[in-house]
PDB file of N, CA, C and O in Angstrom:
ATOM      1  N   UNK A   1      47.687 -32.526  46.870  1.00  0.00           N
ATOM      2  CA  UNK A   1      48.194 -31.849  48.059  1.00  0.00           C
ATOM      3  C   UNK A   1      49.413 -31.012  47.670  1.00  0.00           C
ATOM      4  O   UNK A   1      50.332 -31.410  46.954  1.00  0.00           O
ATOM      5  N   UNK A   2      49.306 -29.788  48.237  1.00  0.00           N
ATOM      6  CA  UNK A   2      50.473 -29.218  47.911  1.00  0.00           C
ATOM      7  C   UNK A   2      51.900 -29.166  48.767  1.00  0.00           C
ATOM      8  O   UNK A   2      51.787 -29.611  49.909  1.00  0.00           O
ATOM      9  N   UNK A   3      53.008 -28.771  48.456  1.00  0.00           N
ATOM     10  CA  UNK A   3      53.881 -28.568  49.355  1.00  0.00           C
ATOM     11  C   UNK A   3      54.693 -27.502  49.716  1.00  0.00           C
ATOM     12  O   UNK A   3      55.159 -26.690  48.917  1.00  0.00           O
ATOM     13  N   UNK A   4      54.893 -27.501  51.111  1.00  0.00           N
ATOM     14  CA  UNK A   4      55.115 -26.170  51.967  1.00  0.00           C
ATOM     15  C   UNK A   4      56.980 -25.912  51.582  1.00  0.00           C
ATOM     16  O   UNK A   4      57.752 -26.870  51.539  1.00  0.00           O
ATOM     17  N   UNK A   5      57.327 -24.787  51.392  1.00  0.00           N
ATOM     18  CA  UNK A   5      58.584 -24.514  51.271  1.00  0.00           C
ATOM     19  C   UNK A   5      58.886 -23.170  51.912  1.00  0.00           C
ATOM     20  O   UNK A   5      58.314 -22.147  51.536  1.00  0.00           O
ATOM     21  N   UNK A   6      59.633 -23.181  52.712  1.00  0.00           N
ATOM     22  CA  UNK A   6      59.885 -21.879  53.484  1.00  0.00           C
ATOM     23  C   UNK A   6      60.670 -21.213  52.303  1.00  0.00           C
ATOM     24  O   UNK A   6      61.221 -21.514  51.244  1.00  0.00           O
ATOM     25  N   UNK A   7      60.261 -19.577  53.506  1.00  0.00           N
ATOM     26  CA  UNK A   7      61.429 -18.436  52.658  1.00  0.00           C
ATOM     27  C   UNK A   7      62.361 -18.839  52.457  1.00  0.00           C
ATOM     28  O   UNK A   7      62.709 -19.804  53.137  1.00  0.00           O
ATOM     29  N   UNK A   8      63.530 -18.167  51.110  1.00  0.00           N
ATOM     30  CA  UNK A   8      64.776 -18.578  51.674  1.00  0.00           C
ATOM     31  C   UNK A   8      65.269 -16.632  52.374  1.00  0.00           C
ATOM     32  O   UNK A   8      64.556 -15.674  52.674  1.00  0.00           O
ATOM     33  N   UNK A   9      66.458 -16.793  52.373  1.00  0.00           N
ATOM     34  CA  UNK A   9      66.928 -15.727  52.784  1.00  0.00           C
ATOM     35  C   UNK A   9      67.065 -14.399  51.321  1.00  0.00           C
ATOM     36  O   UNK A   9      67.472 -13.241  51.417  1.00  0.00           O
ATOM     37  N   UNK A  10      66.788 -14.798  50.641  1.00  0.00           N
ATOM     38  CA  UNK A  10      66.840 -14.385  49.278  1.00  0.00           C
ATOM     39  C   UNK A  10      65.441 -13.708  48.831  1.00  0.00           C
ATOM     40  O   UNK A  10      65.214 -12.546  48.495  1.00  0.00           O
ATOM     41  N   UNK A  11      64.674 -14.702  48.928  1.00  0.00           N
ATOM     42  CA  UNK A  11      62.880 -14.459  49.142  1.00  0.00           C
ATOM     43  C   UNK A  11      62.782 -13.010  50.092  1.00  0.00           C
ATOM     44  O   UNK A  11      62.100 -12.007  49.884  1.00  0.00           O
ATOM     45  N   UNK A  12      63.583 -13.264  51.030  1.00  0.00           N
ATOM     46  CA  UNK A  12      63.111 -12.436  52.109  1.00  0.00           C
ATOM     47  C   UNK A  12      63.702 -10.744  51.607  1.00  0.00           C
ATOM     48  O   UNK A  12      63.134  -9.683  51.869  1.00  0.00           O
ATOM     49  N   UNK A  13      65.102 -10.947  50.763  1.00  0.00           N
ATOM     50  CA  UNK A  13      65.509  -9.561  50.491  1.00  0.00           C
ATOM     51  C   UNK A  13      64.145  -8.711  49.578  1.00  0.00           C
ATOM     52  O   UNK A  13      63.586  -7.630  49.766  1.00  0.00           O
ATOM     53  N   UNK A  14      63.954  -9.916  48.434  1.00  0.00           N
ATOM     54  CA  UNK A  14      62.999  -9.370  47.334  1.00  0.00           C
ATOM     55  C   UNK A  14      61.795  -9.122  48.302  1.00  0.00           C
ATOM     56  O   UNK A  14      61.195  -8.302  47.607  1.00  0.00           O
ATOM     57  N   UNK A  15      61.415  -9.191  48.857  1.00  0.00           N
ATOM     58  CA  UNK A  15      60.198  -8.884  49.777  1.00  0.00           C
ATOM     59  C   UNK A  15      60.399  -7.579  50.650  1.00  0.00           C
ATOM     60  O   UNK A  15      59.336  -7.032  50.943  1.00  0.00           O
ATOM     61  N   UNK A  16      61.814  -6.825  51.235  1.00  0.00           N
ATOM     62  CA  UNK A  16      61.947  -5.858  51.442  1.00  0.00           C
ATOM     63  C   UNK A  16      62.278  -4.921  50.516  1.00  0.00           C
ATOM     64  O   UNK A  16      62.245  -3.745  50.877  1.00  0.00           O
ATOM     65  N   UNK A  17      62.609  -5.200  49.332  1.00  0.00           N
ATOM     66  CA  UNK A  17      62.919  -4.053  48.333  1.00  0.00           C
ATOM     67  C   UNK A  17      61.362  -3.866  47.696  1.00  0.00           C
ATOM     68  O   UNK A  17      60.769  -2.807  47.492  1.00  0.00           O
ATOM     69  N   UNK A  18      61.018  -4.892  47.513  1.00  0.00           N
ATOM     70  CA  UNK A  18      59.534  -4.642  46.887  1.00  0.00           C
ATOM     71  C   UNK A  18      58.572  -3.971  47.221  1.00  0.00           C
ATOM     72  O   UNK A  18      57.769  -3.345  46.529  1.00  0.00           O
ATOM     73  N   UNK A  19      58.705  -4.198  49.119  1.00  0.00           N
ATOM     74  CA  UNK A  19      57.828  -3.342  49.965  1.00  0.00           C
ATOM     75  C   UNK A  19      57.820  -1.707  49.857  1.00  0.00           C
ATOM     76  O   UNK A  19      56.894  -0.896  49.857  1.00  0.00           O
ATOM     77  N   UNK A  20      59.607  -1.528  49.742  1.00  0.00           N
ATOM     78  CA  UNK A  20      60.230  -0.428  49.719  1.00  0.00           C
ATOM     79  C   UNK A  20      59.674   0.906  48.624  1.00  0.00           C
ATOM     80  O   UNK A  20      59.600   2.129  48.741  1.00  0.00           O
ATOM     81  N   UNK A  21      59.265  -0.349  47.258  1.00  0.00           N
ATOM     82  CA  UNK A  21      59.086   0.187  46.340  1.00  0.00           C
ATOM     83  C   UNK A  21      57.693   0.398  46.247  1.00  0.00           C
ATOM     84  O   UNK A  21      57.199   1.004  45.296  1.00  0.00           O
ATOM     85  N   UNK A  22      56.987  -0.096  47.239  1.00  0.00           N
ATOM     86  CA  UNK A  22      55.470   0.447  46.942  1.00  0.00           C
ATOM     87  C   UNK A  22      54.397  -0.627  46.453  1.00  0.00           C
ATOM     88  O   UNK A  22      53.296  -0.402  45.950  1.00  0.00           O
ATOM     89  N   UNK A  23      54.900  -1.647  46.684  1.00  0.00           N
ATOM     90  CA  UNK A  23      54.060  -3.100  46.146  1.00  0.00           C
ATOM     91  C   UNK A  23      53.055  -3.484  47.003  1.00  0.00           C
ATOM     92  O   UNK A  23      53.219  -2.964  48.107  1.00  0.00           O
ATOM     93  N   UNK A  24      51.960  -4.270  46.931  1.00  0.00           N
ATOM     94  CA  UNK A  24      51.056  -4.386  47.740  1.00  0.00           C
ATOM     95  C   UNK A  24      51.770  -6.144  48.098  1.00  0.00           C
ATOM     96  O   UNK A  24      52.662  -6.680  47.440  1.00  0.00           O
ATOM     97  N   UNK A  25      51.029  -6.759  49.348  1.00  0.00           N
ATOM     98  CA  UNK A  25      51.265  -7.947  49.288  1.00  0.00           C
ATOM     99  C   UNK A  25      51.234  -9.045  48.558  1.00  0.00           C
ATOM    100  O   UNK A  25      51.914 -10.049  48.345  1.00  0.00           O
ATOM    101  N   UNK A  26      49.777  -8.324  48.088  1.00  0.00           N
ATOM    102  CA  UNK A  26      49.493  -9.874  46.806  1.00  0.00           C
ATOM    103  C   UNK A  26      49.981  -9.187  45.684  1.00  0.00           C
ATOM    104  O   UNK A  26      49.183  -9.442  44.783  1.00  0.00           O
ATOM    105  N   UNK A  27      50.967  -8.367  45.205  1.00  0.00           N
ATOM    106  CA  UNK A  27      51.840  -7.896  44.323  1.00  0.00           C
ATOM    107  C   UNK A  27      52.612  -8.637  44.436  1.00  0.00           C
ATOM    108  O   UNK A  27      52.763  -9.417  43.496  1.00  0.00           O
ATOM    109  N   UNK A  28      53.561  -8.782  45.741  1.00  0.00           N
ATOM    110  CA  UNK A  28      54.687  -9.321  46.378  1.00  0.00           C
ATOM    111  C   UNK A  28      54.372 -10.482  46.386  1.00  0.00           C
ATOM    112  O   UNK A  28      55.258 -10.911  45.646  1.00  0.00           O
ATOM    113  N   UNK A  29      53.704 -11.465  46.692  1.00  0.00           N
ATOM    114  CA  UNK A  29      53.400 -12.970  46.592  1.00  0.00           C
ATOM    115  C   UNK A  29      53.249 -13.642  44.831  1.00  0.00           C
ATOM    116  O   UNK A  29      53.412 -14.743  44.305  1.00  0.00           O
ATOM    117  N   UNK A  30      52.966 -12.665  44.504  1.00  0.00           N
ATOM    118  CA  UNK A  30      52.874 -12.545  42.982  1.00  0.00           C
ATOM    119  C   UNK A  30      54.280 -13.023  42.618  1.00  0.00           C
ATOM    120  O   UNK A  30      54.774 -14.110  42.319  1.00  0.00           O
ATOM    121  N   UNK A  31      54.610 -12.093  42.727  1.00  0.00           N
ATOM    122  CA  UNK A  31      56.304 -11.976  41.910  1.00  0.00           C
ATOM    123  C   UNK A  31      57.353 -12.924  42.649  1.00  0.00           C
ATOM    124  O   UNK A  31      58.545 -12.933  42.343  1.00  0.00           O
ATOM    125  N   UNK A  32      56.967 -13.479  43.348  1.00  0.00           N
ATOM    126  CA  UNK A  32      57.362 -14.824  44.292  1.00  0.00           C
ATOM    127  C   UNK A  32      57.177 -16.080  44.111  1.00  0.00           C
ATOM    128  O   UNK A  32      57.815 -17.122  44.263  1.00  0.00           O
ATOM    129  N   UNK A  33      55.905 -15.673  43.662  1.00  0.00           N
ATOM    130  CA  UNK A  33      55.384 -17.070  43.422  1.00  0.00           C
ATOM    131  C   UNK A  33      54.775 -18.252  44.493  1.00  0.00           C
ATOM    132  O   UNK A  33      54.920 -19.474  44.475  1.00  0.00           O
ATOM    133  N   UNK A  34      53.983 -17.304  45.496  1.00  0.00           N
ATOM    134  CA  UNK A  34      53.846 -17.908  47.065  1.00  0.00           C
ATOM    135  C   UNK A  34      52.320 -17.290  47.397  1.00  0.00           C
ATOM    136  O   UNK A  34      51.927 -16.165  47.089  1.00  0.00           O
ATOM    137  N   UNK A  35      51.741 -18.088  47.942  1.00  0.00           N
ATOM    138  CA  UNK A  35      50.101 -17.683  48.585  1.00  0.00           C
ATOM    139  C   UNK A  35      50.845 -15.760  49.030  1.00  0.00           C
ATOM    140  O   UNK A  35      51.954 -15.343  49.364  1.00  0.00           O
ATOM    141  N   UNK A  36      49.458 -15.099  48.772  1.00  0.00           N
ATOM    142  CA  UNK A  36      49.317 -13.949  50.001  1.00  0.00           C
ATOM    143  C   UNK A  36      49.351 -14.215  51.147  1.00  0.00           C
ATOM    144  O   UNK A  36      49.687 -13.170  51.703  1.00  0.00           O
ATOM    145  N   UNK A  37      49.184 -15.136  52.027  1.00  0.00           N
ATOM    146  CA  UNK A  37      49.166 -15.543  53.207  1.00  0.00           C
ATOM    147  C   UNK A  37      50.271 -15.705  54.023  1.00  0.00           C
ATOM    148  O   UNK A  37      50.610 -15.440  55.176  1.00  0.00           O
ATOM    149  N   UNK A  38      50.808 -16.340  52.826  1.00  0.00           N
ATOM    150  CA  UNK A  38      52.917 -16.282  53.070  1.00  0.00           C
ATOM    151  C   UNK A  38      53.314 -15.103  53.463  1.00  0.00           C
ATOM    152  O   UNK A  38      54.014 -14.768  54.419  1.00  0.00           O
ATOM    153  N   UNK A  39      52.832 -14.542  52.688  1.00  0.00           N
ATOM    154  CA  UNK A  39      53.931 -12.601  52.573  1.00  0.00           C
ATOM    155  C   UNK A  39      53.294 -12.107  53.891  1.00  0.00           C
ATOM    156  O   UNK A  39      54.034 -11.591  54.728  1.00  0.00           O
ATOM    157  N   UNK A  40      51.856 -12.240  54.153  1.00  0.00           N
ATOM    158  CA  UNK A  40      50.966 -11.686  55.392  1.00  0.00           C
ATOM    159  C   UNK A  40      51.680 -12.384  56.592  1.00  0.00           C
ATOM    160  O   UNK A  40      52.568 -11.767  57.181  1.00  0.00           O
ATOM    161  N   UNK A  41      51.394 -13.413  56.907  1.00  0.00           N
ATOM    162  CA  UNK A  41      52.377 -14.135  58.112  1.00  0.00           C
ATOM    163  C   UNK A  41      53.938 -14.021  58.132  1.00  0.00           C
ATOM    164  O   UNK A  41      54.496 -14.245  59.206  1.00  0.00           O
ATOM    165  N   UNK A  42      54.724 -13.678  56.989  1.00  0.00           N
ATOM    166  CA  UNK A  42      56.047 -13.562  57.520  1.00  0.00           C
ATOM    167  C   UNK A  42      56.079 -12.112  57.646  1.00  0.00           C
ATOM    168  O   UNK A  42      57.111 -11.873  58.273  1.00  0.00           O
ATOM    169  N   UNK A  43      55.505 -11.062  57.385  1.00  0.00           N
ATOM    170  CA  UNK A  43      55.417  -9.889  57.826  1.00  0.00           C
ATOM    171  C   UNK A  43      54.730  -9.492  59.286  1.00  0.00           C
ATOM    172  O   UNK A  43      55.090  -8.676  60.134  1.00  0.00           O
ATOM    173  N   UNK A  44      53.969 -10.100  59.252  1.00  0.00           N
ATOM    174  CA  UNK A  44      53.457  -9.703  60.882  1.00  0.00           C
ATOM    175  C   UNK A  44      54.281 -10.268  61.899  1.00  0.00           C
ATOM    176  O   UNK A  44      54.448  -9.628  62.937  1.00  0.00           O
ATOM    177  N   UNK A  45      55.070 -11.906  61.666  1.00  0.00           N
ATOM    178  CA  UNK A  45      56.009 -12.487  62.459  1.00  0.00           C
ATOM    179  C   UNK A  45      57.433 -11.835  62.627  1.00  0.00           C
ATOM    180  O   UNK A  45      58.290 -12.000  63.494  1.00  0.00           O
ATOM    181  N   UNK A  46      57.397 -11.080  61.559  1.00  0.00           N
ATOM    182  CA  UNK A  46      59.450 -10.556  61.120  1.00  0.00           C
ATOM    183  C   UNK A  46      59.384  -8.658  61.311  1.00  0.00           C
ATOM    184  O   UNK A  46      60.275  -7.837  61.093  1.00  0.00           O
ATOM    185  N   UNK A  47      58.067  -8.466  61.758  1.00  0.00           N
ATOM    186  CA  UNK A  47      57.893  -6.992  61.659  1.00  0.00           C
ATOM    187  C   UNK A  47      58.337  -6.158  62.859  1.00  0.00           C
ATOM    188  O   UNK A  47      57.553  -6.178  63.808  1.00  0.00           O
ATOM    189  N   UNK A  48      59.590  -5.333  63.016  1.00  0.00           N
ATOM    190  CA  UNK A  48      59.919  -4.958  64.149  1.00  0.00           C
ATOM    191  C   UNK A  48      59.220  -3.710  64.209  1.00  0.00           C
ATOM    192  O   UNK A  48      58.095  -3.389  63.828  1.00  0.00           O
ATOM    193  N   UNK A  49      60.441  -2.875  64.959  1.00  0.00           N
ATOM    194  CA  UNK A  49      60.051  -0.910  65.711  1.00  0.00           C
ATOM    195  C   UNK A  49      60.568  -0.510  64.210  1.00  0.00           C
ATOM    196  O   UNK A  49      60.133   0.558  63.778  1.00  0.00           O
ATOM    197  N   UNK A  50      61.491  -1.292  63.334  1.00  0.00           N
ATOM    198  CA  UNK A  50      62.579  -0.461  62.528  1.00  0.00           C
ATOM    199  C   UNK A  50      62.066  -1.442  61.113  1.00  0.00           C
ATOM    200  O   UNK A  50      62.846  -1.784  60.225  1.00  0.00           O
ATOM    201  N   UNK A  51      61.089  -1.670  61.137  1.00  0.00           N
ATOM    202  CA  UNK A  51      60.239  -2.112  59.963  1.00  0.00           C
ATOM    203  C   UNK A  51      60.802  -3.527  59.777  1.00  0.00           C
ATOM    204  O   UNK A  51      61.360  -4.118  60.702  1.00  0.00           O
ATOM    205  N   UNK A  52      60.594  -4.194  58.220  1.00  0.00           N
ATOM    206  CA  UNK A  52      61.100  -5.075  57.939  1.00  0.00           C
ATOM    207  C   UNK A  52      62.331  -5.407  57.748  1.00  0.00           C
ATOM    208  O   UNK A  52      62.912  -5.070  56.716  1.00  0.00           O
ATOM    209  N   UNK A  53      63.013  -6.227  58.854  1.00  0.00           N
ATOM    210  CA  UNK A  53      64.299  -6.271  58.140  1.00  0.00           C
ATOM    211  C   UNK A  53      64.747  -7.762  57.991  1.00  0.00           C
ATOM    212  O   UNK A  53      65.050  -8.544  58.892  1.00  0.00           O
ATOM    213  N   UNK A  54      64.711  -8.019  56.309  1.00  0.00           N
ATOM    214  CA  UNK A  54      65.091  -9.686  55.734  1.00  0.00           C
ATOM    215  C   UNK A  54      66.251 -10.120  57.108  1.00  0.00           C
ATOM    216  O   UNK A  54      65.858 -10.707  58.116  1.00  0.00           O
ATOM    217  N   UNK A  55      67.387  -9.790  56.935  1.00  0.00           N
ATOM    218  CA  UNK A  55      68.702 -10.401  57.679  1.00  0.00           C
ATOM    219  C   UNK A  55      67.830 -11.074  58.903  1.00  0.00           C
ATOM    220  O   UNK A  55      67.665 -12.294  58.887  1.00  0.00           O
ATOM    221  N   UNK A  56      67.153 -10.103  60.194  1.00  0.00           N
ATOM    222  CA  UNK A  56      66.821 -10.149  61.347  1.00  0.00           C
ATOM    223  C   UNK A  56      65.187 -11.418  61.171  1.00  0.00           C
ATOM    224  O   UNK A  56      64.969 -12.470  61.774  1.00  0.00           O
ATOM    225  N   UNK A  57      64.630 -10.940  60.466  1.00  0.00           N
ATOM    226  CA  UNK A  57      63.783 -12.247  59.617  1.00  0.00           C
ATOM    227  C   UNK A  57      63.988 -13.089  59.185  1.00  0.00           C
ATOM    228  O   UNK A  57      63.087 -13.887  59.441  1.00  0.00           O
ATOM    229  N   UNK A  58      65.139 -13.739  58.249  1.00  0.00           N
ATOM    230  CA  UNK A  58      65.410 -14.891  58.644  1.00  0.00           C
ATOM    231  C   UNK A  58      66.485 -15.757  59.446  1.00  0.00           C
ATOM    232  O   UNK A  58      66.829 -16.909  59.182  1.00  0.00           O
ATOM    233  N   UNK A  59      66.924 -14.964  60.456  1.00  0.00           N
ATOM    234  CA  UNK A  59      67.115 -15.449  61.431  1.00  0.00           C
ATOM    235  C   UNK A  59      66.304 -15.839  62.501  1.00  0.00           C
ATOM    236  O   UNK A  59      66.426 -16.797  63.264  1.00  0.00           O
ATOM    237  N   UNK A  60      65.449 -14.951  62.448  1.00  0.00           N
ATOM    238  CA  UNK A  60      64.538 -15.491  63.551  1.00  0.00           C
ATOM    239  C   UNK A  60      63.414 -16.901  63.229  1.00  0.00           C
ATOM    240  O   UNK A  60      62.764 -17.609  63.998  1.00  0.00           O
ATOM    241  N   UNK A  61      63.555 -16.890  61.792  1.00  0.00           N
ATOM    242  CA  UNK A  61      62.932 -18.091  60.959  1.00  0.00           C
ATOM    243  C   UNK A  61      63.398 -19.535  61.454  1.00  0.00           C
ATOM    244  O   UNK A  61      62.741 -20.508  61.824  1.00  0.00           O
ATOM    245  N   UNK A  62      65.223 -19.251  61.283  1.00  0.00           N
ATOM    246  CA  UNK A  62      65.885 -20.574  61.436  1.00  0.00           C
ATOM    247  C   UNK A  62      65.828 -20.545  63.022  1.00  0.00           C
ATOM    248  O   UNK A  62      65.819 -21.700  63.448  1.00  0.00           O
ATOM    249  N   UNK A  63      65.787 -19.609  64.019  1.00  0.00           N
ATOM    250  CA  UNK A  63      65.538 -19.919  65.440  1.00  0.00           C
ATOM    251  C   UNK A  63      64.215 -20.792  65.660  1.00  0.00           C
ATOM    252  O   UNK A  63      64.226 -21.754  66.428  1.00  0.00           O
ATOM    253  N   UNK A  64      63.145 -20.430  64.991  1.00  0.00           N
ATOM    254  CA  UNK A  64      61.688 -20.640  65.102  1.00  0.00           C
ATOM    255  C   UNK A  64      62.102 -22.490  64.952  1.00  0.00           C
ATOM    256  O   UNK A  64      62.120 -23.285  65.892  1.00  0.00           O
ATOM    257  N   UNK A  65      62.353 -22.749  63.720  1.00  0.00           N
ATOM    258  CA  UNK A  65      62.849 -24.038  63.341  1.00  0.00           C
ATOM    259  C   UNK A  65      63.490 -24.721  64.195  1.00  0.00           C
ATOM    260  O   UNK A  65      63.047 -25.774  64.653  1.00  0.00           O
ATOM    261  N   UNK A  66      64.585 -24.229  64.511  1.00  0.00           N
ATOM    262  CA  UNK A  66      65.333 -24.785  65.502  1.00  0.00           C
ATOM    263  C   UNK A  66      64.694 -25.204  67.001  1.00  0.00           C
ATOM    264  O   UNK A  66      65.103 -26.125  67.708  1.00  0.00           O
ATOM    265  N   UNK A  67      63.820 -24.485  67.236  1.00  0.00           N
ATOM    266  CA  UNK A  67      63.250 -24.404  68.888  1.00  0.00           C
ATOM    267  C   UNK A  67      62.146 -25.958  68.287  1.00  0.00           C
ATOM    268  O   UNK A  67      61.783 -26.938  68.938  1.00  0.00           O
ATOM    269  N   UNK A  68      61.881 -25.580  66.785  1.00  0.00           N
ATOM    270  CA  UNK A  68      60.035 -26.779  66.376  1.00  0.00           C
ATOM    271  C   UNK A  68      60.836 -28.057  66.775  1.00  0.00           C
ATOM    272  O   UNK A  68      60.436 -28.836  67.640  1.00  0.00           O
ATOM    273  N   UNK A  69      62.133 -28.231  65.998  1.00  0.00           N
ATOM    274  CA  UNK A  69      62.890 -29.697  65.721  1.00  0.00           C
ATOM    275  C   UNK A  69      63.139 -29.824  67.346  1.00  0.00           C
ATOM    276  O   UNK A  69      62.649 -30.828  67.863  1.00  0.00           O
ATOM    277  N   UNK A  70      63.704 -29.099  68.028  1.00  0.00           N
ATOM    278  CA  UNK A  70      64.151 -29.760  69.755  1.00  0.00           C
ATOM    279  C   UNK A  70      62.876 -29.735  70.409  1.00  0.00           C
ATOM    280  O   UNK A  70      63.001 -30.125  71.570  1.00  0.00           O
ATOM    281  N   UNK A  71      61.886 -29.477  70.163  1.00  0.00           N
ATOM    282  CA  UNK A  71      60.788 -30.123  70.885  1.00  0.00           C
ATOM    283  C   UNK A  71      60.333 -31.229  69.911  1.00  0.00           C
ATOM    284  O   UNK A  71      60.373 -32.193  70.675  1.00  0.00           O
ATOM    285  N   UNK A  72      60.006 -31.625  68.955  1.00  0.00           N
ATOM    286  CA  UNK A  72      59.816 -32.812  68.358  1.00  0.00           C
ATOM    287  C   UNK A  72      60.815 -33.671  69.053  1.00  0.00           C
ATOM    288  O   UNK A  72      60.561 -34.750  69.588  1.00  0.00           O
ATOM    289  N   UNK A  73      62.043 -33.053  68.990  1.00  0.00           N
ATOM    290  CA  UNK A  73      62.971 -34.456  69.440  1.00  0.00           C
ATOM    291  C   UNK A  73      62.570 -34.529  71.015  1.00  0.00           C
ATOM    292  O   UNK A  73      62.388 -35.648  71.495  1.00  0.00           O
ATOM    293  N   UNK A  74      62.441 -33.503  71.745  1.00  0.00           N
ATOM    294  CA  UNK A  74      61.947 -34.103  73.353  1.00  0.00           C
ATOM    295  C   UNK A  74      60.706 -34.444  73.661  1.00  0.00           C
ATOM    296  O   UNK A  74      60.619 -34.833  74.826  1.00  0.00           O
ATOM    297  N   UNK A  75      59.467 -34.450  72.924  1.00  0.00           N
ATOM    298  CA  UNK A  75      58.124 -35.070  72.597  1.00  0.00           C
ATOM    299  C   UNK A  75      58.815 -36.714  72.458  1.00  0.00           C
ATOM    300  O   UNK A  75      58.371 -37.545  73.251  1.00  0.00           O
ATOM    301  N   UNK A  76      59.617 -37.050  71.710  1.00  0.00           N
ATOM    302  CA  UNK A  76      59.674 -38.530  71.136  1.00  0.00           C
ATOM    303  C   UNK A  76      60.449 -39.365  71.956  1.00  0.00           C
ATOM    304  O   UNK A  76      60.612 -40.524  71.576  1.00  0.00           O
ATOM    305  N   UNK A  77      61.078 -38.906  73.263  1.00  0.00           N
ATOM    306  CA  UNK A  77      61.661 -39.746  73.576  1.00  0.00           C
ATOM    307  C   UNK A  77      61.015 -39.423  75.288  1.00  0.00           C
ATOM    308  O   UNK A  77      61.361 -40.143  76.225  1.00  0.00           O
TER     309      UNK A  77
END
């Protein structure tokens, strides 16, 4: 079984310069070291009017997180 590790915020810069530069996705998952599927879902989730932007992406990552953990915690009690 494998295991899941989110972007970090770092991941996310190299993923906008790479784009920048003309890389395909599974280029970009490549040089990451992460499924194509990764790069495909955090791009369609983080993709605004003003393209990709890492900062605004992973913030909205740690919101996403934040909203999963306070419903786990109000599911359990």
């Amino acid at each position: 079984m494998t295991t899941y590790t989110q972007l970090t915020c770092g991941q996310r810069h190299q993923i906008n310069v790479l784009l920048k530069t003309g890389f395909l996705q599974t280029e970009i998952a490549h040089q990451l070291g992460v499924n194509k599927s990764t790069i495909s879902r955090e791009l369609r989730r983080n993709h605004g009017e003003r393209g990709y932007r890492p900062k605004q992406a992973h913030e909205k990552a740690l919101e996403r997180r934040k909203q999963k953990t306070q419903a786990f915690i109000n599911a359990e009690t």
